[in-house]
N, C-alpha and C positions, 0 to 999 in steps of 0.2 A: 504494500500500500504506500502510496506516495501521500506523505507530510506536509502540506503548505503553510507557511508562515505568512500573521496577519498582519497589515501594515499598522507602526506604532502609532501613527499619527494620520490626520486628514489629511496633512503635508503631502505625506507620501501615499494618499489614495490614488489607485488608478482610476481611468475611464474607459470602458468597454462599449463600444458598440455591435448591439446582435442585430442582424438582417436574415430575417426568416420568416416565411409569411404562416408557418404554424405555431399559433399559439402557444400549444402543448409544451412545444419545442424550446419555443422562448422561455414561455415560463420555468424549466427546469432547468435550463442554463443557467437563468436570469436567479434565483434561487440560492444553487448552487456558485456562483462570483460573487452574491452578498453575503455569503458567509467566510468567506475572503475577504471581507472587506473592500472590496473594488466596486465604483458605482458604475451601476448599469444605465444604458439607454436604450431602446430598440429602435427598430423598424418593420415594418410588414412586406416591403419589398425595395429596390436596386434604389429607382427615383427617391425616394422617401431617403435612403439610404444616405445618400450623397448628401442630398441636402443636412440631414444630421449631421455628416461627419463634417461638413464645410461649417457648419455654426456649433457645432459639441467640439471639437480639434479631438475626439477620442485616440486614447495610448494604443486601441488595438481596435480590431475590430474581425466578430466573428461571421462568415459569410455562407451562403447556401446560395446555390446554382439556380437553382428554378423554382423562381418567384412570378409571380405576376408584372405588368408594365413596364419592369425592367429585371431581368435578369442577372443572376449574381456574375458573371462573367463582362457584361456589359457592365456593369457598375464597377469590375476592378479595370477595366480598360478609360473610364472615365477619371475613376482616384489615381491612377498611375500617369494622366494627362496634365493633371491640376499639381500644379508648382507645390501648393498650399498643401496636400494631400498626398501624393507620391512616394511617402515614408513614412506612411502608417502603416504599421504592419498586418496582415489579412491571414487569419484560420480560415481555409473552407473548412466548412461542415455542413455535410448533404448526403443523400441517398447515394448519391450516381459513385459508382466503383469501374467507370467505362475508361479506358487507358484516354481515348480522343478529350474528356474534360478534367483527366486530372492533367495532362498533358497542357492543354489548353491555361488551366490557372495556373500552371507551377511557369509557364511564359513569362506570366506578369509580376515573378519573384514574390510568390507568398511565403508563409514563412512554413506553414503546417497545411496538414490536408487532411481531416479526419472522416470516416464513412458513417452514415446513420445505418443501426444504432451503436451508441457510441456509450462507454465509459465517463460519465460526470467529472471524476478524480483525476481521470488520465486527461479528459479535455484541459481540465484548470490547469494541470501541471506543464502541459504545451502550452498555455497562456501566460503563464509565467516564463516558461522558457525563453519564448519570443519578448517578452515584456525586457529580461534581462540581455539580452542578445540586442535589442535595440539601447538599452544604457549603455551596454559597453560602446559602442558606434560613436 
């Protein structure tokens, strides 16, 4: 079992942004990183997405492939465009286990890529990983 340590302070709270258009989903993510202490934001889908992460500046942000209006794939080719946005680091997390869309996001230098269903513990622990991998940067 992996261990996570809670941040000591507000100081050092992260911000997550989840883009998934199932609820369910969100919610047990969303859940699961507040008891880490890292505040959460969502989205229901790509558009919505963007616009969060352009007015949240989130530390990370976790993403799923096939959303409605816009697509998670279409949404990391938009953040990877924007100056402002381009080095937020991106987890997919989605169903699709197809080589053509892990292939596809790992293009746009994400940092993880995990399948639905998916480990809670193991998720956060990749969100950390990437969370410190961009401090050292």
């Amino acid at each position: 079992m992996f261990k996570l340590s809670k941040p000591k302070n507000k100081t050092n709270q992260k911000k997550i942004l989840i883009v998934d258009d199932k609820p369910d989903i969100v919610e047990i993510i969303q859940h699961r990183l507040n008891i880490y202490g890292w505040e959460v934001i969502t989205s229901a889908n790509g558009r919505e997405g963007i616009e969060k992460a352009a007015n949240e500046k989130p530390d990370l942000i976790v993403l799923d492939i096939n959303m409605p209006v816009m697509n998670g794939h279409d949404m990391l080719d938009r953040l990877r465009k924007d100056p402002d946005l381009k080095d937020i680091p991106v987890i997919m997390c989605t169903m699709s286990d197809q080589m053509k869309d892990i292939s596809r996001a790992s293009s746009f230098n994400i940092s993880d890529y995990v399948t639905k269903p998916f480990n809670c513990t193991e998720l956060a622990e990749k969100i950390k990983d990437a969370l410190n991998n961009r401090a050292s940067k």
